[in-house]
Wavefront OBJ file of the C-alpha trace (Angstrom):
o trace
v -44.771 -15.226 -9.951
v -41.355 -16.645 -11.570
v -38.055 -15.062 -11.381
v -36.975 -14.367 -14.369
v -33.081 -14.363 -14.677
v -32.270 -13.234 -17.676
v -34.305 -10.152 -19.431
v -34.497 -12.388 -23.047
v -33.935 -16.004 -23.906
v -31.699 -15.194 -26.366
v -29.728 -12.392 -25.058
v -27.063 -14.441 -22.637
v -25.932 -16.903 -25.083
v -25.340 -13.997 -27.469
v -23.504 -12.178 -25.159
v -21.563 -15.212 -24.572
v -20.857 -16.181 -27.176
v -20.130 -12.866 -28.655
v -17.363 -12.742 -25.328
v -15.953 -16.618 -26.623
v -15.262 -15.177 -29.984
v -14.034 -12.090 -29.193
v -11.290 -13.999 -26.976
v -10.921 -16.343 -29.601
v -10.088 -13.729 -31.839
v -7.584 -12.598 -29.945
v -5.837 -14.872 -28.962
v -5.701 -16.743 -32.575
v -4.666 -13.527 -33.750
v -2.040 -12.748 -31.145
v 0.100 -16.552 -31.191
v -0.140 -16.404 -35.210
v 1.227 -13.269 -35.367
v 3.961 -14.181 -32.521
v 4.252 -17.806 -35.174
v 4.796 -15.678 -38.214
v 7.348 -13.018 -36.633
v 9.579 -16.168 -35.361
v 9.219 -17.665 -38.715
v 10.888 -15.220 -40.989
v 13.729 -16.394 -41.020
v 13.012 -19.767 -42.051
v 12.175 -20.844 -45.296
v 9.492 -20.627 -47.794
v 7.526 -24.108 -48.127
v 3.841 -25.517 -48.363
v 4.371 -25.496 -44.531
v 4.797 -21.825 -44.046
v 2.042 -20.962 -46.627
v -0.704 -23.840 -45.223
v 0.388 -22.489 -41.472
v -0.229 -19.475 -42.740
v -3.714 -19.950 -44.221
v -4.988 -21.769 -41.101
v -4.184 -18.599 -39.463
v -6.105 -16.277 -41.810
v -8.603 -18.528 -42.252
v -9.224 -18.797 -38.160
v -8.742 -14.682 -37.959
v -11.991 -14.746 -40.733
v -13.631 -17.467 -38.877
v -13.364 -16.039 -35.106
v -13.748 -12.592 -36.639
v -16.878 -12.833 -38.817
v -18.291 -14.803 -35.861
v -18.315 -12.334 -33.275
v -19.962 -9.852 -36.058
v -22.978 -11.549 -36.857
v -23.669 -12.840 -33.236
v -23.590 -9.486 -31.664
v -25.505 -8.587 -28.656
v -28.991 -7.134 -29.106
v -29.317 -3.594 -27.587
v -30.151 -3.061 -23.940
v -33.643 -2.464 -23.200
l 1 2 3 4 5 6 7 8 9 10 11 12 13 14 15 16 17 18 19 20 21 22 23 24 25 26 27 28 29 30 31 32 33 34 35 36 37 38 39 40 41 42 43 44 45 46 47 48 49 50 51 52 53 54 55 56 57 58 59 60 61 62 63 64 65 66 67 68 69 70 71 72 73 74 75
């Protein structure tokens, strides 16, 4: 008889990766917001607006992400 460590083969990296990005989320949304909030004062320029797409498009990224990989439900 094996031990069986996990209760699905899929379940763990899910959750895992669901975790990852969450975090990832997070934390991309947390320093751009901190970026933009310093950055108001300076002045408007393909470097401000491509800074700030990178950001949005990392916030959709991370975000979508951790939708569609959810964890199953507990059995």
């Amino acid at each position: 008889m094996a031990i069986r460590w996990w209760p699905e083969s899929g379940a763990p990296r899910r959750q895992i990766g669901h975790a990852v990005l969450m975090g990832l989320f997070w934390v991309w949304g947390a320093f751009g917001l901190v970026g933009n909030l310093l950055s108001l004062n300076s002045e408007i320029g393909v470097a401000a607006l491509s800074g700030q797409l990178l950001w949005i498009g990392g916030m959709l990224l991370f975000g979508l992400g951790a939708l569609l990989i959810r964890p199953g439900p507990s059995k």
